[in-house]
VOGU-3710 file (C-alpha; in Angstrom, 3 decimals, decimal comma):
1> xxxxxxxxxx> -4,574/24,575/11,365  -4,428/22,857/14,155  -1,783/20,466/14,178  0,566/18,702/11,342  -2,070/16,656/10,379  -3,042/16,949/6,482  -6,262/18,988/5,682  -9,640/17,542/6,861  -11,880/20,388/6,706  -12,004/23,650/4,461
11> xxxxxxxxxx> -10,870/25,823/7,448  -7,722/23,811/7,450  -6,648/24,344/4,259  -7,480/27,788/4,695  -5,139/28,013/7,543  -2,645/26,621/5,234  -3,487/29,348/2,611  -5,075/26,848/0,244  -7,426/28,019/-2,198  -8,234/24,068/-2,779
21> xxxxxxxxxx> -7,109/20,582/-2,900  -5,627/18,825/-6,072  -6,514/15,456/-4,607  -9,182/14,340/-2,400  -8,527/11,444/-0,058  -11,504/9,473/0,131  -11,140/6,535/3,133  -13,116/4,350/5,040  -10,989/4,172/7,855  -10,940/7,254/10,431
31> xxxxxxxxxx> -7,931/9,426/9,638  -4,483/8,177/11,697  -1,441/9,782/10,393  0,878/6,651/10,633  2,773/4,884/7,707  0,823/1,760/8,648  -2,498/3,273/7,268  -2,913/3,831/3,597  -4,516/6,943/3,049  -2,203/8,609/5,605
41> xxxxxxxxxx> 1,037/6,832/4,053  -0,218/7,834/0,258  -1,092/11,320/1,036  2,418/12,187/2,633  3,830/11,000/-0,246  2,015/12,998/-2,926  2,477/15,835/-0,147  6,050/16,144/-0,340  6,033/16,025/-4,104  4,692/18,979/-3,870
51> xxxxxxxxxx> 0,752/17,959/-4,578  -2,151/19,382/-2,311  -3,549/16,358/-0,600  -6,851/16,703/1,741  -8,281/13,626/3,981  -11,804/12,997/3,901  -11,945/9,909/6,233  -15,315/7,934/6,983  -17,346/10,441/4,807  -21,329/9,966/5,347
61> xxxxxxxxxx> -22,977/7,831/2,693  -25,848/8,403/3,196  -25,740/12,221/2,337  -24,114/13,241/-1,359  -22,936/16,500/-0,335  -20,227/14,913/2,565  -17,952/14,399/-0,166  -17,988/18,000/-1,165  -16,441/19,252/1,910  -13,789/20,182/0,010
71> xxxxxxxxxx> -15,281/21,502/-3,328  -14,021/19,945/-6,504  -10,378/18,991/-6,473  -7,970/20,357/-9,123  -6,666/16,918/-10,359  -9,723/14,336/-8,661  -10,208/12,308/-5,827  -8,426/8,819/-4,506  -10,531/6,781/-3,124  -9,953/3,786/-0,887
81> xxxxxxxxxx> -12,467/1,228/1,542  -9,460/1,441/4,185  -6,706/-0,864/5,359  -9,163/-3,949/5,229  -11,847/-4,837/2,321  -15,136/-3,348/3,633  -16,553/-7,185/3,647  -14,151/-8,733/5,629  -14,556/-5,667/7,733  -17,825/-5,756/8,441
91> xxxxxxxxxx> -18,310/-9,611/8,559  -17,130/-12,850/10,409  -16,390/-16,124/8,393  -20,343/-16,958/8,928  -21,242/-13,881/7,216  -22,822/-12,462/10,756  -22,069/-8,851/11,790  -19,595/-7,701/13,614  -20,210/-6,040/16,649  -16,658/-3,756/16,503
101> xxxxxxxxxx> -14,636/-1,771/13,725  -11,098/-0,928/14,774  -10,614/1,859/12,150  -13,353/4,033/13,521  -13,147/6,142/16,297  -14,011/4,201/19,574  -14,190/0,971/18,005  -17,863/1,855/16,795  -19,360/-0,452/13,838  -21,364/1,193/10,872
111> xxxxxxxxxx> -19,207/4,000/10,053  -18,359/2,719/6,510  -20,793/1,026/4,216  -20,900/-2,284/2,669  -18,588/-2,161/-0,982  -17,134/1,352/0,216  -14,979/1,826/-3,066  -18,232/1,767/-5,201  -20,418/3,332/-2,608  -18,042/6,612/-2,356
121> xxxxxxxxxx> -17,480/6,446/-5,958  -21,238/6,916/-6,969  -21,634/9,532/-4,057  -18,650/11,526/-6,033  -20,237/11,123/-9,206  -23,612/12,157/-7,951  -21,552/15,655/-6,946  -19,090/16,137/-9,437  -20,122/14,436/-11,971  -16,922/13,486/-14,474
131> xxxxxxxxxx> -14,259/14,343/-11,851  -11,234/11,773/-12,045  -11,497/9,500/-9,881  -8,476/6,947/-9,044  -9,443/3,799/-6,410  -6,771/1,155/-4,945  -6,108/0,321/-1,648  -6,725/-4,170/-0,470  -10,322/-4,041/-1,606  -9,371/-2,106/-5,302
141> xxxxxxxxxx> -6,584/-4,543/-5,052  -8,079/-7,669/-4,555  -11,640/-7,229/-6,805  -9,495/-5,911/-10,262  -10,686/-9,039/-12,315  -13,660/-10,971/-12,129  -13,922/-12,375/-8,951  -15,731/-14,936/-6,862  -17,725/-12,513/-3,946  -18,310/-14,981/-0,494
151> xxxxxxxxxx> -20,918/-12,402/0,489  -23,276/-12,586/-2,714  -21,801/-16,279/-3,464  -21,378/-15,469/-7,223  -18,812/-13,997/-9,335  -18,705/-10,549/-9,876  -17,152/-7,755/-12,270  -14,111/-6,047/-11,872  -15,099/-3,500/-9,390  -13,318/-0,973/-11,961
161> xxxxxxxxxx> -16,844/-1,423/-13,543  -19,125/-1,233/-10,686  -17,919/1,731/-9,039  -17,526/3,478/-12,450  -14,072/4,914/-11,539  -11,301/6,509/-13,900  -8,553/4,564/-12,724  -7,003/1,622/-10,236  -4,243/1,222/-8,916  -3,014/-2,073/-7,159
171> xxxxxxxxxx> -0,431/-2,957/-5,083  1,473/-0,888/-2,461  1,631/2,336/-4,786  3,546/4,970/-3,734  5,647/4,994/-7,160  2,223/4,696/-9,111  0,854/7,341/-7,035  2,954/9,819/-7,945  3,045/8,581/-11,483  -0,614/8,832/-11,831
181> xxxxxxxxxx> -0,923/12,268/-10,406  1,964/13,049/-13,201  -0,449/11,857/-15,754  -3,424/13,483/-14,987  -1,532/17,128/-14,804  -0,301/16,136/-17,983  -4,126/15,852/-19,480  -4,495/12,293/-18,680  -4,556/10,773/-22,017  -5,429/7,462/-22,388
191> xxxxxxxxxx> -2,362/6,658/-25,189  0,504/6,594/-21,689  -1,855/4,385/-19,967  -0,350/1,029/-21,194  3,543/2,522/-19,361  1,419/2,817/-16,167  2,826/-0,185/-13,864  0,421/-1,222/-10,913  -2,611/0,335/-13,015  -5,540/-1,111/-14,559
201> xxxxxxxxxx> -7,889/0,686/-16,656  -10,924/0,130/-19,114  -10,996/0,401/-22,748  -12,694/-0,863/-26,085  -9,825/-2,772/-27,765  -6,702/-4,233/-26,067  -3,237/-3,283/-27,247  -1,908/-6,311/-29,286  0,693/-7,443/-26,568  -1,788/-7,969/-24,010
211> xxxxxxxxxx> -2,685/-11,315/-23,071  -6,220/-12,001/-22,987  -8,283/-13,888/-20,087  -10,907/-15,797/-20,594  -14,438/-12,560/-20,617  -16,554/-12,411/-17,808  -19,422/-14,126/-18,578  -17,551/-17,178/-19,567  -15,692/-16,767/-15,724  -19,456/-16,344/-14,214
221> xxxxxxxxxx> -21,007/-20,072/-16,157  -17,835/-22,491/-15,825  -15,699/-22,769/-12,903  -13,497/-24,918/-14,518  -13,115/-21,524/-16,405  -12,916/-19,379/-13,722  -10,014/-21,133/-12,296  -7,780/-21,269/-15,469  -8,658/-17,359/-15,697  -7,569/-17,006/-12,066
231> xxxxxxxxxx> -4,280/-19,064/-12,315  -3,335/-17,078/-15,113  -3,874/-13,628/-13,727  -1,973/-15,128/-10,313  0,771/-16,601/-12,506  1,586/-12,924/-14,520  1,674/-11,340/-10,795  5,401/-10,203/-10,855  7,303/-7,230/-11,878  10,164/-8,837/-14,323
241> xxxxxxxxxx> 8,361/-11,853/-15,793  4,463/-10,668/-15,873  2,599/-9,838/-18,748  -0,159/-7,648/-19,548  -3,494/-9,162/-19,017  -6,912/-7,940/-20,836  -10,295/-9,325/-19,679  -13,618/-8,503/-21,481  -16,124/-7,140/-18,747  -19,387/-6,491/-20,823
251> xxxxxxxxxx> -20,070/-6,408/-24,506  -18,137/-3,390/-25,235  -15,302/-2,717/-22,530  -12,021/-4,950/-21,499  -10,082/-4,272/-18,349  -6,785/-3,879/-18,880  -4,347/-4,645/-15,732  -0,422/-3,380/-17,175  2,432/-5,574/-14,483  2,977/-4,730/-11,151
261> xxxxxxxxxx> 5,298/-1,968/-10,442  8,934/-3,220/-9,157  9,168/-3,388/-5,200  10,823/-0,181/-3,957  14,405/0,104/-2,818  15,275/0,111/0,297  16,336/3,773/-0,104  12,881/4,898/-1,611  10,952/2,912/1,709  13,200/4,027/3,540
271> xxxxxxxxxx> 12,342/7,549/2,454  8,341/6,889/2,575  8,583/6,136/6,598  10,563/8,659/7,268  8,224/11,156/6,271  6,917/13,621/9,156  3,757/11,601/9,885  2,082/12,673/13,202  1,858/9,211/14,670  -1,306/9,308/15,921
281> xxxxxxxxxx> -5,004/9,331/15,014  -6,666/12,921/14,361  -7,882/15,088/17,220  -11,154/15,075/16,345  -11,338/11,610/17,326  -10,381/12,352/21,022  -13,758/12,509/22,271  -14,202/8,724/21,085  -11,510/7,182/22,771  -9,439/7,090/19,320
291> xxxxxxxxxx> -8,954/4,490/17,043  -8,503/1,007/18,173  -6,066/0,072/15,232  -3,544/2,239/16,330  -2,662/0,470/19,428  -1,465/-2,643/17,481  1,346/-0,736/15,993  2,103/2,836/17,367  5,227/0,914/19,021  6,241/-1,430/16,110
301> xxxxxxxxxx> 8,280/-1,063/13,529  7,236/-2,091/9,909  10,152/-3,749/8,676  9,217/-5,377/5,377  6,922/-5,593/2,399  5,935/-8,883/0,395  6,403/-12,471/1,341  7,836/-15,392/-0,924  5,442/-18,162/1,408  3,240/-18,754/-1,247
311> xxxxxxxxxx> 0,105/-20,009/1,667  -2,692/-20,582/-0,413  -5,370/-18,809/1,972  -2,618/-15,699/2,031  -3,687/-12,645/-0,075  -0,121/-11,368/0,161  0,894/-12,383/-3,469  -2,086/-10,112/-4,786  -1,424/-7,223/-3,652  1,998/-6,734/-2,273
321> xxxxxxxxxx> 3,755/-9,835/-4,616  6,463/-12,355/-3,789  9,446/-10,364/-3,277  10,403/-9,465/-0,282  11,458/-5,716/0,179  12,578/-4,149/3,494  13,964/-1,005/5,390  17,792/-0,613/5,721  18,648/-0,966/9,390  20,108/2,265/10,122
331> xxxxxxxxxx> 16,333/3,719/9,057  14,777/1,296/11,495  16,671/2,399/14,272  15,897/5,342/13,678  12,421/5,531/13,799  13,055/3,286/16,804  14,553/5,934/18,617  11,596/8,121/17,592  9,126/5,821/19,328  10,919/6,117/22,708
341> xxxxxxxxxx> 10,106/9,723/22,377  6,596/9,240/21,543  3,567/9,678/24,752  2,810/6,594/25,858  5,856/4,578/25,511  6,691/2,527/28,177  9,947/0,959/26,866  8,543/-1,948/24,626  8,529/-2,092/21,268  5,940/-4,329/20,574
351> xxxxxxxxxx> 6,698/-6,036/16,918  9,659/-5,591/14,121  8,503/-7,458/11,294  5,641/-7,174/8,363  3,732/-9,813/6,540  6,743/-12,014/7,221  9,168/-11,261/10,121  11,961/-13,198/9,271  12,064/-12,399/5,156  14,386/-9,346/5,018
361> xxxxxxxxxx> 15,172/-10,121/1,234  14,190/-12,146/-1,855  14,003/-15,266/-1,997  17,152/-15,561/-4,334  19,441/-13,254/-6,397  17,972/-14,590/-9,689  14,377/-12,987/-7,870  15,575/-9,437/-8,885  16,625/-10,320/-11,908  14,160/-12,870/-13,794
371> xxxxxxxxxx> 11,079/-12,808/-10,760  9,717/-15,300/-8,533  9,169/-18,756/-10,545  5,681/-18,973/-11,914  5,433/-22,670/-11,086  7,651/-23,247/-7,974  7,325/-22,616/-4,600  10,371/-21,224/-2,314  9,377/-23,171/0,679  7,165/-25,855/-0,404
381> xxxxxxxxxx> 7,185/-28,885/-0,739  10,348/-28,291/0,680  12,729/-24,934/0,608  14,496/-24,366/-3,044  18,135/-25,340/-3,656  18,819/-21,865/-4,184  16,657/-20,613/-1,327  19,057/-17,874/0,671  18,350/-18,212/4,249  20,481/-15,993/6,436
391> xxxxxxxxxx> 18,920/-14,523/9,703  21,974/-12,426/10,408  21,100/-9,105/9,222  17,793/-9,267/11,325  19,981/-10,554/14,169  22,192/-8,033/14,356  19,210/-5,367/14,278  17,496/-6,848/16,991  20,700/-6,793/19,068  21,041/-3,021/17,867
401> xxxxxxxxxx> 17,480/-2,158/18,946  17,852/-3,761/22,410  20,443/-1,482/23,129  19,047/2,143/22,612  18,400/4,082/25,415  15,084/3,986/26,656  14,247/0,104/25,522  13,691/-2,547/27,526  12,327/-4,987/25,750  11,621/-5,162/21,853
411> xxxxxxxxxx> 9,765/-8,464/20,701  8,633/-10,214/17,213  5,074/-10,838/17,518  4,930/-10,851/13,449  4,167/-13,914/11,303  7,689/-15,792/11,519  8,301/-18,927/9,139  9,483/-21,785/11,531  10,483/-24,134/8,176  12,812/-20,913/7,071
421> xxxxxxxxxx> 14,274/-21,243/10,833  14,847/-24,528/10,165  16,314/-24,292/7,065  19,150/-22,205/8,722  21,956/-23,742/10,097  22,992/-21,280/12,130  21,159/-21,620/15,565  21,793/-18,239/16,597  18,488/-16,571/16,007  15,989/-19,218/17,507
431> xxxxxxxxxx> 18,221/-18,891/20,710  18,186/-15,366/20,662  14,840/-15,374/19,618  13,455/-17,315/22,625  16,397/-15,305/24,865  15,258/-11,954/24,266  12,256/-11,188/21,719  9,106/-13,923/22,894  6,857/-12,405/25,409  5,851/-15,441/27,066
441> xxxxxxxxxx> 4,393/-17,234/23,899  5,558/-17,162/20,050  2,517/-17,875/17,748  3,495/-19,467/14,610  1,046/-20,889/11,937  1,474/-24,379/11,076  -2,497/-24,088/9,960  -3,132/-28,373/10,124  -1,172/-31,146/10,136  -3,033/-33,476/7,802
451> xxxxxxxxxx> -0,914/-34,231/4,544  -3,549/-33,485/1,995  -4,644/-30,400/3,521  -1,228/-28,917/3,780  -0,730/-29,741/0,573  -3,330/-27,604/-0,406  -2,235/-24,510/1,761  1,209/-24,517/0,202  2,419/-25,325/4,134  5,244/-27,245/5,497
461> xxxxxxxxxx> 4,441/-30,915/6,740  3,595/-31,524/10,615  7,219/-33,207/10,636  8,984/-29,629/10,105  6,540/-28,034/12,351  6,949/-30,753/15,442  10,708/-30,635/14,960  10,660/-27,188/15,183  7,820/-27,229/18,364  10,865/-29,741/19,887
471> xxxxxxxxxx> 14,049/-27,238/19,463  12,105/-24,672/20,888  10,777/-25,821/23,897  14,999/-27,656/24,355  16,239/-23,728/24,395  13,526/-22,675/26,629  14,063/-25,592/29,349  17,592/-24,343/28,813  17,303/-21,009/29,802  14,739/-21,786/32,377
481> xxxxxxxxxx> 11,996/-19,940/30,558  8,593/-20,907/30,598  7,746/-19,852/27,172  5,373/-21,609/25,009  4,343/-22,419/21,394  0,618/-20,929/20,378  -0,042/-22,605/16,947  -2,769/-21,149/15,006  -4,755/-23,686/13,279  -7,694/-23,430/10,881
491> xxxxxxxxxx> -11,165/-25,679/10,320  -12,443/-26,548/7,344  -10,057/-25,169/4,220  -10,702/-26,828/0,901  -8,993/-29,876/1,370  -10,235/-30,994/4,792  -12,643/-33,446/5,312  -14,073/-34,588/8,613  -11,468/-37,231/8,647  -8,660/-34,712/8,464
501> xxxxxxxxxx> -10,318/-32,847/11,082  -10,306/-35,451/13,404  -6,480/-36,404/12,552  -5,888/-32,424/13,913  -8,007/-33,107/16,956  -6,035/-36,056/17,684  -3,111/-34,409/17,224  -4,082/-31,950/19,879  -4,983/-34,601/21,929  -1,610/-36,362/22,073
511> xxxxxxxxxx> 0,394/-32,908/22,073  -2,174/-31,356/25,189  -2,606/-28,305/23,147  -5,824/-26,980/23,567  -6,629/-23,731/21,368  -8,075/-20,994/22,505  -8,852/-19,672/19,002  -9,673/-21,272/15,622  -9,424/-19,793/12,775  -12,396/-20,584/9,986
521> xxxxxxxxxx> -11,216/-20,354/6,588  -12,765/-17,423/5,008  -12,965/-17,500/1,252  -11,688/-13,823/0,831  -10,862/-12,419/-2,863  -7,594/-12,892/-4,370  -5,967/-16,068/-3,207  -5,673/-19,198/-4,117  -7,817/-20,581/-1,712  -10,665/-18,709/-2,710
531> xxxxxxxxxx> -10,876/-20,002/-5,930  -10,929/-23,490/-4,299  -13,510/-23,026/-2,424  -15,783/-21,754/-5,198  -14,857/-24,017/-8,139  -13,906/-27,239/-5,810  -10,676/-27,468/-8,333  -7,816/-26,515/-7,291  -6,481/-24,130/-10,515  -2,857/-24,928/-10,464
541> xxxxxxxxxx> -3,773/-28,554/-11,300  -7,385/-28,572/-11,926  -7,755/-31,683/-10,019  -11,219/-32,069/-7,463  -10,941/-30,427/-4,160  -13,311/-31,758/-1,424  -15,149/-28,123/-0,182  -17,026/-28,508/3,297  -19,695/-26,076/2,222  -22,325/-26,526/4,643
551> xxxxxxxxxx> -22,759/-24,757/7,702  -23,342/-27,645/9,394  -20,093/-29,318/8,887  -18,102/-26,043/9,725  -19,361/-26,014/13,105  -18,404/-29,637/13,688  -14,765/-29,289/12,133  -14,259/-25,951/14,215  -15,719/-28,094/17,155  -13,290/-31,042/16,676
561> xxxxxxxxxx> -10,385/-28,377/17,262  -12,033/-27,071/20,447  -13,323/-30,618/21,651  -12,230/-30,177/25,443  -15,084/-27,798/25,602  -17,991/-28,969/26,962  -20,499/-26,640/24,608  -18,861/-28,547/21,534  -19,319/-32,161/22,768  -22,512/-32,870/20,915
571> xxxxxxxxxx> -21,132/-31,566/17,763  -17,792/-33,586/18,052  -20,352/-36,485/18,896  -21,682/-35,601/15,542  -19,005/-35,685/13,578  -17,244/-38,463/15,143  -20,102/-41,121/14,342  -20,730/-39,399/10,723  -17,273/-40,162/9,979  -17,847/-44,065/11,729
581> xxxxxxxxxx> -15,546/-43,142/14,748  -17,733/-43,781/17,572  -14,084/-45,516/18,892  -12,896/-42,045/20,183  -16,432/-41,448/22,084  -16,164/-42,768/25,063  -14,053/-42,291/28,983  -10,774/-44,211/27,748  -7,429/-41,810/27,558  -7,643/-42,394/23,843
591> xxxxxxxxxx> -11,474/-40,818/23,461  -12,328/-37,064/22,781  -15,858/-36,662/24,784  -18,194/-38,815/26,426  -20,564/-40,548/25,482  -24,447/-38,751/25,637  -26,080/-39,165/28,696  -29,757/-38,479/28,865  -29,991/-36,335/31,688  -32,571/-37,647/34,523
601> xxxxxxxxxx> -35,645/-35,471/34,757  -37,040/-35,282/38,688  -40,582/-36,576/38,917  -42,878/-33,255/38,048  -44,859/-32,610/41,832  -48,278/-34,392/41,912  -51,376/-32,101/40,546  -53,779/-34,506/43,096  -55,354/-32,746/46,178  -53,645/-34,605/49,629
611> xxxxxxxxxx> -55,118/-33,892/52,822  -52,906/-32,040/55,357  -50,551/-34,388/56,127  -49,628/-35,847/59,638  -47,058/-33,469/61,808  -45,809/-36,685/63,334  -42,952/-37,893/61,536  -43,871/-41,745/60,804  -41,041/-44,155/60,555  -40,570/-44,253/57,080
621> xxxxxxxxxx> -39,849/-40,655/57,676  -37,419/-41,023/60,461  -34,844/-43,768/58,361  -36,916/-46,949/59,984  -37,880/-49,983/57,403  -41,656/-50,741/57,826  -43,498/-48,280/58,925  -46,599/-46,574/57,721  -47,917/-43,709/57,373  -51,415/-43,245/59,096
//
């Protein structure tokens, strides 16, 4: 073999003295042997328990026999669309193409297919016929129940059903992983399936202590429906306090979803990233350039799992649940000292953080006891009385990590919650924060600032945010930094009319921030934003939810946050008198464009014959009143 890489072709695991695989790793991303990548992360795992685990990334789909590079596997194949649904992959927020997939080798777009869990499902059924096969990964994840699909604008099946698979798995899964692979040496029998946490799986009758959803047909004709079925399945999402759910899929099968598997300890993650993982994408990819992805987090350090938020538009909650989880320190300096032996490093590491930088535990004792609360929010409306907010244990590593030979700089470019900093007393960690860890700008997310629309996001008011926006820039001027605040913001989420839009672009106007990126909310499965946007209630109190649908509209709201740019004047025209504010068209400080000027056309050149005209220049010609021309 040539390298520590796991198996991706036959003469590889021939080199290893394989006679063949138990598990085939099906992925649509290319193959990069770095904990931040599923299929890479997963397969280590199962490796050293001892299972035979071969990689068969970005497998043609057109051609049935790609996936039988391998032969058939002794316990079945895994089978994942990659680190990013296949959809979202392959499509902006206005459904057009992308031009780029940083997953693939050189960046290149079309190496996956549209759906790739079902697609490489029926290719392995096509070969093997009734192989096991086990999907997860975000896309499994995220499509378990019936959902509402952006892309075909209706609401489809469980994607259990569609892609005809034995088995799937949801959440982070390396305990289910393991405890799957258990099962199916034991002779997979369907009686152990209900002890499977993080599984779902299809049968004819639920077991009595499941609680059943509302069926899919009913999900697919009401939406008022629809979004009682998806509060409850988003309500049961927790290890201590969820229940097991049952939803009927056709006229003779339910899928079954057990509860999510318990976060692992700090020990047991600790143990997953320290595996040997190569830290780098596959040779055979050298020829392309590599893969993109990589770049973002060769030199960062993945710090911790789940986030306790609760953003509406965040799929977070889904898939990797409220509770926060994280590394011990001692392992993250560690593989810290690791990187600075790595090619390519120049001294920075570029991020410590995860989904949430500064979450390094739950939310509150009672968390790992009794769950997250089903019908509170940590941080919203405003942070919990028994919120814990200490900063000092991620202080104190970020000190530690500054210090190791061979690091000069280590910043937090992850999500950080500026209401959390807030809520601390201590100062220490903003000022160290802006001291030693911003690289010129800190990009926070305080998404709008329009009351109703926040309110719908599950976000902090503008107050917290622009109190926050003032400390930071009073500890820059301090130091005699010029550091500033990027805020990303987003157009139209379900809440936000043209009037709220305009309240942002205001807002922009009296702060001089000018974006050079907006953020269109894209109605992606799993949150509860999604389900907004497709039932116009909003499920956790089924009141209305104003939905800008058209496309129309999105431009102008996504205009309104850009309206210093002169391409987007005569859509924030557009909006501004549709919404009776022709006040703020106009040249006074208080306006956001111009008015429309009808530009002057020059007089089109005479078709008439002339004669030749005179070379002497008559007076007219030469500036004098009067004269004539002869």
């Amino acid at each position: 073999m040539r390298s520590a890489f796991l198996p991706t072709t036959a003469q590889d695991m021939t080199a290893l003295g394989w006679d063949g695989p138990d598990f085939v790793f099906v992925s649509g991303d290319a193959y990069v042997d770095h904990p931040s990548f599923g299929a890479a992360l997963l397969g280590r795992v199962l490796n050293k328990a001892g299972y035979r685990v071969a990689i068969l990334a970005q497998p043609d789909w057109r051609n049935p026999a790609s996936v039988s590079r391998f032969g058939r596997p002794r316990l079945g194949f895994l089978v994942s669309a990659g680190v990013i649904d296949s959809m979202v992959n392959h499509y902006t927020a206005a459904k057009k193409p992308r031009s780029s997939d940083a997953y693939a080798p050189g960046g290149r777009a079309g190496c996956r297919p549209d759906r790739a869990t079902i697609v490489y499902c029926n290719l392995i059924r096509r070969a093997f016929g009734d192989v096991p096969i086990v999907i997860g990964g975000v896309e499994a994840s995220l499509r378990r129940f019936s959902h509402y699909d952006y892309w075909d604008d209706t609401v489809r099946r469980s994607i259990l059903v569609d892609s005809g698979a034995d088995l799937l798995l949801y959440g982070m899964g390396e305990r289910t992983i393991l405890a799957t692979a258990r099962w199916l040496e034991r002779g997979a029998s369907i009686e152990e399936l209900p002890a499977l946490r993080g599984a779902c799986w299809m049968g004819a009758v639920p077991p009595p202590n499941y609680v059943m959803l509302p069926d899919h047909q009913a999900c697919a004709r009401d939406k008022a429906v629809y979004a009682k079925a998806f509060l409850a399945q988003h309500n049961q999402q927790d290890p201590y306090r969820g229940k097991p759910l049952a939803q009927k899929q056709d006229e003779r099968r339910f899928l079954m979803q057990n509860p999510p598997d318990f976060p692992l300890t700090r020990a047991e993650l600790d143990a997953a990233y320290a595996l040997p993982f190569e830290r780098a994408w596959h040779p055979d990819y050298d020829e392309a350039g590599g893969v993109p992805a990589l770049e973002e987090v060769k030199f960062s350090l993945a710090a911790t799992r789940g986030c306790f938020g609760g953003c509406s538009f965040c799929s977070i909650t889904f898939h990797q649940g409220r509770i926060v989880s994280s590394c011990s320190p001692a392992s993250l300096l560690q593989e810290a000292r690791l990187l600075t032996h790595l090619p390519g490093f120049k001294g920075y590491i570029h991020d410590v953080g995860g989904p949430t930088a500064n979450f390094r535990r739950p939310a509150c004792d009672g968390q790992l006891k009794r769950g997250a609360c089903a019908k509170k929010q940590c941080l919203f409306p405003k942070p919990c009385d028994k919120l814990i907010v200490d900063h000092r244990e991620f202080l104190e590593l970020l000190r530690e990590l500054r210090t190791l030979p061979g690091v000069k700089k280590v910043f937090v470019r992850s999500g950080l919650r500026y209401d959390y900093i807030q809520a601390d007393p201590n100062p220490a960690f903003l000022q160290e924060l802006c001291e030693h860890h911003v690289s010129g700008q800190l990009k926070v997310a305080p998404e709008h600032v329009c009351p109703q629309v926040l309110a719908v996001m599950g976000k902090p008011s503008r107050q917290v945010y622009d109190s926050f926006a003032r400390r930071y820039e009073a500890i820059n001027r301090e130091l005699g930094r010029s550091q500033y605040l990027v805020p990303y913001l987003m157009s139209s989420h379900p809440g936000s009319d043209l009037a709220s839009a305009i309240e942002l672009a205001l807002y922009l106007r009296d702060t001089g921030h000018q974006p050079e990126q907006v953020q269109d909310f894209y109605p992606t499965p799993g949150t509860l934003s999604t389900c907004m946007f497709y039932t116009g209630l909003d499920p956790r109190t089924m009141e209305p939810v104003y939905v800008p649908r058209t496309t129309r509209e999105k431009a102008m709201q996504r205009a309104l946050l850009q309206y210093r740019r002169p391409a987007n004047h005569g859509l924030v025209r557009e909006a501004l008198a549709k919404a009776g504010r022709e006040d703020l068209i106009g040249y006074g400080r208080e306006c956001l464009v111009p008015p429309w000027r009808k530009p002057i056309k020059k007089a089109a050149p005479s078709a008439k014959k002339t004669s030749v005209p005179n070379t002497k220049a008559s007076p007219r010609a030469k500036g004098k009143p009067g004269g004539k021309r002869k």
